[in-house]
N, C-alpha and C positions, 0 to 999 in steps of 0.2 A: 825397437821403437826409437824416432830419433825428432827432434823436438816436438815429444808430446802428440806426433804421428807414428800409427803403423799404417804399411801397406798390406793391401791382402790382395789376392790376385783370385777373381773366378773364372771360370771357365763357361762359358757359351757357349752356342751349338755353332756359331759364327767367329769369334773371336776372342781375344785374349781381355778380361774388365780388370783394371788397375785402379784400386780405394784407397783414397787416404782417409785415415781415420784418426781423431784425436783422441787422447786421452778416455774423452768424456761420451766416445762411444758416437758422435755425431756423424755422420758422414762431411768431408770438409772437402774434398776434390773428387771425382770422377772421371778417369779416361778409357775410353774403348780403342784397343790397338789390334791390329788383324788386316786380313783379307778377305780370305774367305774360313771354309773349315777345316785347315788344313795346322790350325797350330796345337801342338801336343803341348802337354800340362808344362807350365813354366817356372822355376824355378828363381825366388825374388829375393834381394837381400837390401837392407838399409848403407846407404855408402857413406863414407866420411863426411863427404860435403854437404850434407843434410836432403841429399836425394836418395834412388833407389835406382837400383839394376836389376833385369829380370832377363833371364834367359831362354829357351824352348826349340824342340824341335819346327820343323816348318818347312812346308814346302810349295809353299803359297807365289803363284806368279811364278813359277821352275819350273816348267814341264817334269814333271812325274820326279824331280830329285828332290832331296830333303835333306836341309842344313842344319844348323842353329843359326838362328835368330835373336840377337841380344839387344835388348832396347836399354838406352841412359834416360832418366828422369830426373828433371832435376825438383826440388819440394816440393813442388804445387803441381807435382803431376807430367809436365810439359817433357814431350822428347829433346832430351839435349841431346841426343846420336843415337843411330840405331845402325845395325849392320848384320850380314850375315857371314857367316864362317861355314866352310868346307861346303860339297858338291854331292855329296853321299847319301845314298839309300839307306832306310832304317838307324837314321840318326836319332839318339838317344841320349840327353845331356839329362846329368843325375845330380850334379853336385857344382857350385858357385861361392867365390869370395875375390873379397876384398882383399890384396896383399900388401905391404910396407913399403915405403916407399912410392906410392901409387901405382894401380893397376888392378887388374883383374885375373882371376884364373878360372875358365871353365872345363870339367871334364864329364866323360859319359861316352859311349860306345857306338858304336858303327860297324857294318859290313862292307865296308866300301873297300875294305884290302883280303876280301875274301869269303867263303860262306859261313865261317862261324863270326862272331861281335870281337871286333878288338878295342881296345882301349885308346881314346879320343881326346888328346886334352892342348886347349888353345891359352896361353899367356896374351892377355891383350893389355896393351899402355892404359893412360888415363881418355883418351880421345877415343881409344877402341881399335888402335893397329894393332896388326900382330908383331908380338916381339918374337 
């Protein structure tokens, strides 16, 4: 929770629903992020700067490939950046944070270096390049 907001993230048969929700249980912002139905269960965390970051597979607008997809929010919901990482089939991101000194770390697995899932994980700055 980060001022007196949490986000919850649903899932649609169409896209990704990002809620802010205050303390008091009210609904206080609403946004729908997506394409079409192509984005896998997303993974959201509260960030320092009193926004949120959510991450998910997606292969939305790629012809048949599938990234992650990481959206920045800033409190009230609004995309401050969005971006996608890697070019990979059967992408699967499990796990997200916030790390010191600003940035983000996201990991989760892919077949993209082979037939069995190997291990996936992107360092991105405060903007969302990759370090």
């Amino acid at each position: 929770m980060r001022n007196g907001v949490a986000a919850l993230l649903l899932i649609s048969l169409a896209a990704v629903i990002a809620l802010g929700v205050p303390a008091e249980c009210q609904e206080s912002w609403a946004r729908l992020q997506g394409i079409d139905n192509s984005e896998g269960a997303p993974i959201m965390i509260g960030t320092s700067d009193g926004g949120f970051m959510y991450v998910c597979s997606s292969s939305s607008g790629c012809d048949g490939c599938c990234g992650a997809w990481c959206v920045k929010l800033d409190g009230s919901g609004a995309i401050t950046w969005q971006k996608r990482y890697g070019n990979y089939q059967h992408t699967h991101v499990h796990a997200l944070c916030e790390v010191s000194g600003g940035g983000y770390v996201f990991a989760g697995e892919s077949d993209a270096f082979g037939s069995s899932p190997d291990i996936i994980v992107f360092k991105l700055d405060a903007s969302g390049s990759l370090v």
